[in-house]
C-alpha positions, -999 to +999 in steps of 0.1 A: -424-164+743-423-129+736-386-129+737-383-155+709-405-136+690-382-100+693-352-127+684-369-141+655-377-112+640-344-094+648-329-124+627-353-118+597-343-083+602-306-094+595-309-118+568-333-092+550-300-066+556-274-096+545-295-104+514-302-066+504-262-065+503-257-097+488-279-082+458-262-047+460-228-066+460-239-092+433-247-061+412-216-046+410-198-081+406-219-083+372-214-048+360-177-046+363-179-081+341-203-066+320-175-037+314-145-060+312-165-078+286-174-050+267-137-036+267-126-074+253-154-071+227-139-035+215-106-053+215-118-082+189-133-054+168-101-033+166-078-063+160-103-081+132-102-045+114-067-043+115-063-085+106-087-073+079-068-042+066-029-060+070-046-091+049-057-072+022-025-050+021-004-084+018-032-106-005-046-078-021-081-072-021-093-099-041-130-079-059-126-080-095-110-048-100-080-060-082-075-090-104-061-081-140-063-100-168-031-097-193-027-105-227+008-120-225+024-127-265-010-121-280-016-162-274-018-168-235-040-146-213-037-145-174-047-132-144-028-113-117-034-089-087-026-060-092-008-059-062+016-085-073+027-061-105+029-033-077+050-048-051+090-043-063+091-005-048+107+013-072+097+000-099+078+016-132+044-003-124+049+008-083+045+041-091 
């Protein structure tokens, strides 16, 4: 009877070590995702600032001081970004 007992608790004895380094192991599973995840995140922040920047260099900026409003013959009055007039490098209103 005794010798069941020494076997039991040798067993509890290993499944206490297997689970200590299931946790330990489980740990550094999770971090390393945690700090592939957080590298991914940086990623989407540096390529929606750039998306951002590139889309308002080709669209122009769209607020209201980018948008002029011209008085064409005295008659017709219209609206235009400025980058539009600014585009043809080389050109008096480019420079």
């Amino acid at each position: 009877h005794s010798e069941q007992s020494t076997m039991k608790k040798g067993n509890d004895d290993d499944d206490s070590t297997s689970l200590d380094e299931t946790l330990a192991n489980l740990t550094l599973v999770l971090k390393k995702k945690q700090q592939v995840l957080e590298e991914r995140e940086q990623a989407v922040a540096k390529a929606t600032a750039t998306l951002n920047r590139d889309r308002s260099e080709v669209f122009g900026d769209k607020s209201d001081s980018d948008v002029l409003h011209l008085n064409v013959g005295g008659d017709m009055t219209m609206a235009v970004l400025r980058r539009t007039l600014t585009s043809v490098e080389g050109s008096m209103l480019a420079s």
